[in-house]
N, C-alpha and C positions, 0 to 999 in steps of 0.2 A: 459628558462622555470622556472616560478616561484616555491617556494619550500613551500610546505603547510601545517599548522597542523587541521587535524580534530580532531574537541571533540566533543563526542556525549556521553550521558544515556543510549540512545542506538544502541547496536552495538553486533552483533552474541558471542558466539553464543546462543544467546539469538533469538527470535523470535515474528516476527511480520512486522506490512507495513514500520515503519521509521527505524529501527532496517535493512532491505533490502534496503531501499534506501539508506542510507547512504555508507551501505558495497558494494552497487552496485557503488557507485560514487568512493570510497577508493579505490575497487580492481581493476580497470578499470583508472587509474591514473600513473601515471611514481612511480613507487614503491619506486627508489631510494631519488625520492623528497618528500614522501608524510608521512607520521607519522601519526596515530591515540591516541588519547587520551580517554579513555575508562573507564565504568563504570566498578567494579569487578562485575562480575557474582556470583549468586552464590555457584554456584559448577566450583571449582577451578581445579579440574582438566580436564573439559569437555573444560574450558577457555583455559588452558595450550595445549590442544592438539589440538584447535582449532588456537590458536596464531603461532603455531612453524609450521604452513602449508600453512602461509600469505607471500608472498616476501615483504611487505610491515613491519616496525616498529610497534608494538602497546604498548602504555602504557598503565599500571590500574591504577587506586585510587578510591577513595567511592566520586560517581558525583551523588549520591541519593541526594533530599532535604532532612534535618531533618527537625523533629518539632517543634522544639526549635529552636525560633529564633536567640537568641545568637548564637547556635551552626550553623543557616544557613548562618550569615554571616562570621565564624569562617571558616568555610567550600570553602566559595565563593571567599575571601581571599588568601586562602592555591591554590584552583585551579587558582584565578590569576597569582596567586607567579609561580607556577609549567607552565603555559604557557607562563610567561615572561622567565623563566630558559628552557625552551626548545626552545623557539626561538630565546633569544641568541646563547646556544648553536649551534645549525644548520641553523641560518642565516633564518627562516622563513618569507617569504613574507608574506603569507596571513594564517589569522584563519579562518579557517570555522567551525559553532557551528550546529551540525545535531541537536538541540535541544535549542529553540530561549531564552525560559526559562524554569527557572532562569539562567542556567548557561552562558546565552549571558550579563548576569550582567558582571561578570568578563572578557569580552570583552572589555565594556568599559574604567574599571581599566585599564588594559593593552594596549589599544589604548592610555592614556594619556600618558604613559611613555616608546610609543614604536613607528615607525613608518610603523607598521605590518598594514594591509590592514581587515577589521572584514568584513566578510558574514554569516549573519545566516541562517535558513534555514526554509521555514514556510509551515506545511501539511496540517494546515484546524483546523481539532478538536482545537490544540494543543493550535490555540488562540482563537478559539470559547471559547471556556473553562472557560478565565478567564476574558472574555470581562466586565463583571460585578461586577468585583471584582476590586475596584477604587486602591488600592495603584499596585497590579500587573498589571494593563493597563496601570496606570502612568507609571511603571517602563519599561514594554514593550515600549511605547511608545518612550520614552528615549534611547533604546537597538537600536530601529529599525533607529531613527533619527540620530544616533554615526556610525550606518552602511554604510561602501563603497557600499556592493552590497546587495541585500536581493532576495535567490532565493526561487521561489515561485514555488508547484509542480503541479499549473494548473492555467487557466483564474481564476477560482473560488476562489482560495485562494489569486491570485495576485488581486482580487478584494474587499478581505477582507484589505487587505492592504492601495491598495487607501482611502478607507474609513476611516482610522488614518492620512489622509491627509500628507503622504508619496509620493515624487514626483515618478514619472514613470520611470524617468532616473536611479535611481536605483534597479529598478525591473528586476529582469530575468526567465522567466521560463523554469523550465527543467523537466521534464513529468518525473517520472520512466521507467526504463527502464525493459530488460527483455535477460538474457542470451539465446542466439541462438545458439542450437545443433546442430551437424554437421550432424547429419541423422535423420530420421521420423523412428517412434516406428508402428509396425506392432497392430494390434487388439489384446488385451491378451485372451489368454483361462484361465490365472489362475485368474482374475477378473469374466469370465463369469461362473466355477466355484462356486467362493465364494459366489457372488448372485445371486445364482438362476438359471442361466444361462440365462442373456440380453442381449443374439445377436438376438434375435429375438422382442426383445420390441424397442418403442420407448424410449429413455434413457434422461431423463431433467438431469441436473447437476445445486449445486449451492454447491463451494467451499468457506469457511466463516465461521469464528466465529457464535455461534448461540448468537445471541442478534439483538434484535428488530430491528435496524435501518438496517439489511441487506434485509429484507422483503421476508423471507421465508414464513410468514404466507397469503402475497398475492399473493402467487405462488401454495399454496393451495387451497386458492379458488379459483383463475383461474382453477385450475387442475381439482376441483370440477363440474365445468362446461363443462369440455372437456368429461371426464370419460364415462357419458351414451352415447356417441355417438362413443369415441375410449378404450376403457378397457386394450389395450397393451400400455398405458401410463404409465411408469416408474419415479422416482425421487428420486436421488439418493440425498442425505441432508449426505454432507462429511464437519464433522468438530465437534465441540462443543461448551460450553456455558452455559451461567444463562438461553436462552431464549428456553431450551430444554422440560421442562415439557409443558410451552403453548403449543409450536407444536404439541410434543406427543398428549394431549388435542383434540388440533383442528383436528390432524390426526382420532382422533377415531370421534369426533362428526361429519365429514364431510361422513366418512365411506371409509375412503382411504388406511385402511390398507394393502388392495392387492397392491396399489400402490406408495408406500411411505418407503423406504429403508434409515432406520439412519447406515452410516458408521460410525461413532467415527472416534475419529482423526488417520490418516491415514500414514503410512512411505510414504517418497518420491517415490518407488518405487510403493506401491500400487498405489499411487497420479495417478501418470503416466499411468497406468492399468489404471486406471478409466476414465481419461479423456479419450483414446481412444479407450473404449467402449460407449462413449455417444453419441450425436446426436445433443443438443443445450444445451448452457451453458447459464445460468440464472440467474439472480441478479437485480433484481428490488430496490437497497436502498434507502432512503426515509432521509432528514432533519429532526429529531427531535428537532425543534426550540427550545423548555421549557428546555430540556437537552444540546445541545449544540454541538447534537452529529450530524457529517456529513460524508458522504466519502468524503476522497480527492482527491483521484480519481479512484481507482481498476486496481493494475494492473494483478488482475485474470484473467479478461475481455481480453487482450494479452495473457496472457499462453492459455486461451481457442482457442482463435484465431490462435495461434502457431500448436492448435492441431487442426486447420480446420472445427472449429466448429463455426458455428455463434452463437452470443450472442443476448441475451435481457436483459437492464438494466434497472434502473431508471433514469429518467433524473432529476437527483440534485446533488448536490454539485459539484466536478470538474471528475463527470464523464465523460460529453460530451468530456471531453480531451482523453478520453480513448476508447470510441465508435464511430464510424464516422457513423450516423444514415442514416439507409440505406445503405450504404455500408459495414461497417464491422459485423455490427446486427442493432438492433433498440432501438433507447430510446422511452419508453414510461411512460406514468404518473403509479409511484410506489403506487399510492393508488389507483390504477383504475383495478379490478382483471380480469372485462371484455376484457379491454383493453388489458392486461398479455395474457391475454387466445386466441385476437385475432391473433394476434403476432407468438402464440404457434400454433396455426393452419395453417396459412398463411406457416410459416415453413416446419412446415409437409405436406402440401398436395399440394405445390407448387414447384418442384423437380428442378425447375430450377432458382427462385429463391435463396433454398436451396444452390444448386452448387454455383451460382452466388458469393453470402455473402461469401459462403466458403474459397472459391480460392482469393479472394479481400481482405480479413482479413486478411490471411495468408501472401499475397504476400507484403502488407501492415505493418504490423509486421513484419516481415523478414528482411526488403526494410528501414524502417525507427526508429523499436522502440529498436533497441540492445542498450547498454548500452556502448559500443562503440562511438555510433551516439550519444548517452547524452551528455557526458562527453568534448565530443568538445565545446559545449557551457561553460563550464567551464573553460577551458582552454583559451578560447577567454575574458572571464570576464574583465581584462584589458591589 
């Protein structure tokens, strides 16, 4: 079994989507083979107490870019040096870079003067981002063509790839995955408490940063449309953000303040509470082409489905990897609120349905998406 070093920007316990992929593919790995290479965090002791509870190795150094370019390639350099010194050290087969750039640069370096195997790792945003930006695509381009494998974390992104005219044969994908608990969480009463008491309403969920591309605001006006005809519509908006005053906004101009509950960001524990006090987990995201901003694939959408809820998404970016429309929930057009709304009804008033999607997601995720079942593909890589 090969021996591997990860380096990624990011990595817990820091927080966010590649920040969990990565740690999901790390802890899920032969611990004894595997070593991470990691950005310092900035609170050093939340680091430390988060490292010394990994069976796995982790190293720190500063894998920030600066802004100074001297200092980025001074930088870029130093982390070569340090990934050649660690894989002599420990005889490492393969680099894998949870983070394609910049720091898959010093991948290259160290493929010239090593016979280590480079796989970087690619989410979607990460090279939308700089597709426009001529000396960083060159250099991407460069990164990805010095690469053995290049794993890709859906159809969507592995088809941004093709598009740098990147052959197939090095392409892999490996979907996120999702830890599976060894028992189901009963209904909370300290959730139906804290708002309001929602055992009695219909319960929307949408878990997510609040910024524009996750489309909470056409979940509003879908909702806006349901309201005169069902009033025990709940929506429960768990998370935060820049894109918090619109909403607020649109929540008053729609008139939805009876139905419309901002949680702020939430403990793991309440998380849990919430999800199973809902009813249908919701996430319509949307491609902001001018921006560059996409999902890459959601893997809320599975924790929902964990919790036996069917979902409703958007269909774009590499969400369809993560919905199986119609069966697990539905993809519908994220800028269609009608559409949102038809969805949300169909749901509700359709009880067998409902059951249907429920028990098929579940069994579905359970059956296929553990992080477990990921990780074999990696291991298979050569």
């Amino acid at each position: 079994m090969s021996k591997r070093l990860i380096v990624s920007m990011d990595f817990p316990p820091d927080k966010g989507g590649i920040q969990n992929y990565v740690y999901g593919i790390a802890s899920n790995l032969d611990a004894e083979k595997t070593i991470v290479l990691c950005d310092k965090t900035e609170n050093l002791t939340q680091a430390e107490e988060f490292d010394s509870q990994q069976k796995f190795k982790i190293i720190r150094m500063n894998l920030k870019p600066s802004v100074s370019i001297f200092n980025k390639i001074i930088n870029l350099l130093l982390l070569a040096y340090t990934i050649y010194a660690i894989c002599r050290k420990n005889k490492i087969e393969e680099v894998h870079f949870g983070n394609v750039f910049p720091i898959g640069i010093a991948g290259i370096i160290v493929k010239k003067i090593t016979k280590v195997k480079i796989v970087p790792y690619i989410h979607g945003l990460d090279v939308l981002s700089i597709r426009k930006k001529r000396i960083a695509n060159s250099l991407l381009f460069r990164i990805l063509s010095n690469s053995d494998k290049i794993i890709c974390n859906s159809r969507f992104t592995q088809n941004i790839i093709t598009d740098f005219g990147i052959e197939e044969s090095k392409l892999c994908i490996i979907n996120p995955g999702i830890n599976i608990p060894l028992e189901n969480h009963n209904r909370s009463k300290y959730v139906n408490s804290k708002f309001n008491d929602l055992k009695d309403s219909i319960v929307l969920l949408t878990v997510a940063r609040l910024v524009e591309r996750k489309g909470h605001d056409n979940v509003l006006k879908a909702i806006s449309e349901i309201v005169p005809h069902n009033k025990n519509i709940k929506y429960l908006i768990c998370g935060d953000g820049p894109y918090k005053k619109n909403l607020n906004d649109m929540v008053n101009s729609l008139g939805l303040q009876n139905n419309v509950i901002f949680t702020g960001e939430v403990s793991n524990e309440e998380l849990e509470h919430i999800y199973n006090i809902s009813n249908i987990f919701i996430m319509p995201s949307r491609t902001i082409i001018e921006k560059g901003d996409v999902e890459g694939y959601g893997i809320v959408f599975l924790e929902a489905n964990l919790h036996k809820l069917p979902v409703i998404a958007g269909n774009s970016g590499g969400v369809p990897d993560a919905v199986l429309d119609g069966k697990t929930g539905y993809l519908v057009d994220p800028l269609n609120p009608s559409e949102i709304s038809e969805k949300i009804n169909l749901l509700i008033n359709n009880q067998d349905v409902f059951n249907r999607i429920s028990k098929y997601g579940y069994e579905w995720v359970k059956g296929n998406c553990s992080w477990e079942n990921r990780v074999k593909k990696i291991k298979e890589l050569f």
